[in-house]
KEMARGU-402088 format. One record per residue (C-alpha): x, y, z; residue in one letter; residue number from 0. Coordinates in nm, 4 decimals. Each point is the difference from the previous one (the first is absolute). Layout:
BEGIN
     east    north       up aa   i
        X        Y        Z  A NUM
...
This chain:
BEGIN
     east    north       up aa   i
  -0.4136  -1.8729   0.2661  X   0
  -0.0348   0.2864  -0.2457  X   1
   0.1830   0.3110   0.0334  X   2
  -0.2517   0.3682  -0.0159  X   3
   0.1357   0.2797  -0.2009  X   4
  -0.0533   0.3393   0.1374  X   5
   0.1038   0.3070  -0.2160  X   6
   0.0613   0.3763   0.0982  X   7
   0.0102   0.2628  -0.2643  X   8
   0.0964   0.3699   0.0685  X   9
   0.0625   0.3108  -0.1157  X  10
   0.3652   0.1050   0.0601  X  11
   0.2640  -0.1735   0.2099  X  12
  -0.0518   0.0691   0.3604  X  13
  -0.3426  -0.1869   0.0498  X  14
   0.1115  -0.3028  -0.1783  X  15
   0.3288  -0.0408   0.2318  X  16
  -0.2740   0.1052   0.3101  X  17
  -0.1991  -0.3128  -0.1416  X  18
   0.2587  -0.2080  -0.0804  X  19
   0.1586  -0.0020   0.3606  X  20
  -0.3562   0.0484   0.1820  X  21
  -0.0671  -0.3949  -0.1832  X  22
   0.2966  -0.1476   0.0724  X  23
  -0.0053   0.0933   0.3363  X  24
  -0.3394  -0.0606   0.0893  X  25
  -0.0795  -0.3510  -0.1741  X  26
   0.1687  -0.3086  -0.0648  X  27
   0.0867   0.1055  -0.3454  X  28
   0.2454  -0.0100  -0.3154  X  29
   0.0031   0.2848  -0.1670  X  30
   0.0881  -0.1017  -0.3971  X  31
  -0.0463   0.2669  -0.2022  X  32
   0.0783   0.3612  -0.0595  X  33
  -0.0430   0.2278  -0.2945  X  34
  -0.0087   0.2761  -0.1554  X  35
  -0.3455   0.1119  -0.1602  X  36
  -0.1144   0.2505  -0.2496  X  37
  -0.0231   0.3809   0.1432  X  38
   0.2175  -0.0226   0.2919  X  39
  -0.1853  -0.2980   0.1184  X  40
   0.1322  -0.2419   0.2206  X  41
  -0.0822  -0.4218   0.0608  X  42
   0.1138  -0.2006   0.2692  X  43
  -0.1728  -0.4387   0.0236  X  44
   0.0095  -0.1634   0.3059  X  45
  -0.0612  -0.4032   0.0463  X  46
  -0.1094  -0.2078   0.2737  X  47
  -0.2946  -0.1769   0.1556  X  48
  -0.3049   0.2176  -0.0298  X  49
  -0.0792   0.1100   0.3559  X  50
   0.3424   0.1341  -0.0029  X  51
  -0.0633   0.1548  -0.2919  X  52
  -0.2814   0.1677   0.0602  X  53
   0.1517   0.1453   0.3437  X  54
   0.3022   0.0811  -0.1982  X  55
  -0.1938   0.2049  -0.2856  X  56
  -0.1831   0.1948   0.2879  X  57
   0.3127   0.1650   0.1608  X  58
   0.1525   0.0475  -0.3477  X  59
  -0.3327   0.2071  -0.0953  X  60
   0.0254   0.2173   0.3385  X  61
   0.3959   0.0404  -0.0380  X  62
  -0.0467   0.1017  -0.3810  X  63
  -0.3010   0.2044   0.1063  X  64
   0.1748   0.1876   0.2631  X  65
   0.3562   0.0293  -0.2094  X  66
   0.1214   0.3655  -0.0129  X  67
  -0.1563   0.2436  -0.2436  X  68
   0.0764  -0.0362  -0.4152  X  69
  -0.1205  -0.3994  -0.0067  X  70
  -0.3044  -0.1349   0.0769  X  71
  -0.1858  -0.3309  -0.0192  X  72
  -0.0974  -0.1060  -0.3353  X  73
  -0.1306  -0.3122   0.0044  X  74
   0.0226  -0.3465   0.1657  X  75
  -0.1328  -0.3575  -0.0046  X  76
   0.0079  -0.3700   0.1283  X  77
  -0.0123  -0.3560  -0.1656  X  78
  -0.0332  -0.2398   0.2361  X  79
   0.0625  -0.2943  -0.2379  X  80
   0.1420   0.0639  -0.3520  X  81
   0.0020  -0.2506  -0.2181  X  82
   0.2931  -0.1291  -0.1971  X  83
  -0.0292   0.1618  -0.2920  X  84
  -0.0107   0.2774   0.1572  X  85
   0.3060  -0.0419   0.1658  X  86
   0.1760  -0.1178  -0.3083  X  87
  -0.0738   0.3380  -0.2035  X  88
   0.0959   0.2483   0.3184  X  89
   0.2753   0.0768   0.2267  X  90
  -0.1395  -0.1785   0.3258  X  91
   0.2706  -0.2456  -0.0182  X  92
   0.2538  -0.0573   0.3364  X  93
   0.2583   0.0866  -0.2196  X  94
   0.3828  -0.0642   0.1111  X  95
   0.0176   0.3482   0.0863  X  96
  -0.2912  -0.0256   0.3121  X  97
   0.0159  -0.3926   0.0811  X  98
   0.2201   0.0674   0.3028  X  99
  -0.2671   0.2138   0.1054  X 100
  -0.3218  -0.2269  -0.0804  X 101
  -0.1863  -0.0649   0.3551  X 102
């Protein structure tokens, strides 16, 4: 079964650790990937099936929307079914680093 990609981008650190736990605590969800943006931005890539996704991305949107003042949301989005190429070229990987946590 393929794996969605939901991404959260954000400006300044407190919404994207808001998001980042919000996801991982309200879906069935790897998170893969954080990084650092231009501007103070922030990115943080979950993976799993997408209805989990999806319910996932929505409390990471609310927890990075209500974060404390100085961040805010920037930006997010889902794919629920990237292809391999895709995959190949960007950091969506269960790398060593998160396969204890895959779900």
């Amino acid at each position: 079964m393929p794996l969605a990609v939901g991404v959260i981008q954000t400006s300044g650190f407190p919404p994207v650790l808001a998001a980042a736990d919000a996801m991982v605590k309200a879906g069935r969800v790897t998170l893969v990937y954080y990084g650092l943006a231009e501007r103070a931005e922030f990115l943080v890539a979950i993976r799993g099936t997408t209805s989990e996704v999806r319910a996932a991305m929505a409390a990471g949107i609310e927890a990075a929307d209500t974060a404390p003042p100085g961040g805010m949301l920037v930006s997010h989005y889902i794919v629920p079914n990237p292809p391999e190429n895709v995959e190949s070229v960007l950091p969506l990987e269960f790398t060593s680093k998160v396969q204890r946590f895959w779900v």
